[in-house]
Phi, psi and omega in degrees: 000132193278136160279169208286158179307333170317305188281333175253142174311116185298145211288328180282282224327298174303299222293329187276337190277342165314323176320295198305345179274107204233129170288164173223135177294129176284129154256147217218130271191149171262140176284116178306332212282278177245030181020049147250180193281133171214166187265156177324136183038073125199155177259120281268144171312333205240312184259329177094004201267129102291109171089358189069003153272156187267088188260326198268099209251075169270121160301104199287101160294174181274308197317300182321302184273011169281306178302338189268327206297312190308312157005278181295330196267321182265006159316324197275345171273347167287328196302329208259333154323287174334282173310326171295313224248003177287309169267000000 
């Protein structure tokens, strides 16, 4: 037997209460260290640095720490591009 109508949630009710499940976008932080994406107050996954301490104690292969050097470096040559070319 269907329940009687009286008894079932009305149709605005759900729709409003549904509303509220809303996904939210993670924002996501740069590592000062080794630029990569982290999420906010926590510390980074890739370098192990919070906050510029050493919190985390991971062992760094040469490929890995070869790879963050480049990075860093050639960010730092798009930045000096950048500036350069503003004057």
């Amino acid at each position: 037997m269907p329940v009687p109508p009286q008894r079932r949630p009305a149709y605005e009710g759900k729709v409003r209460r549904n509303a509220n499940f809303v996904l939210t976008k993670i924002k996501a932080v740069t590592c000062p260290q080794c630029k990569t994406l982290i999420r906010p107050h926590q510390a980074c996954p890739v370098c192990g640095k919070y906050k510029g301490r050493d919190v985390l104690n991971l062992k760094i292969d040469k490929k890995t720490a070869k790879k963050m050097n480049k990075k860093a470096e050639s960010k730092k040559e798009k930045e000096e591009k950048k500036s350069a070319d503003k004057k």
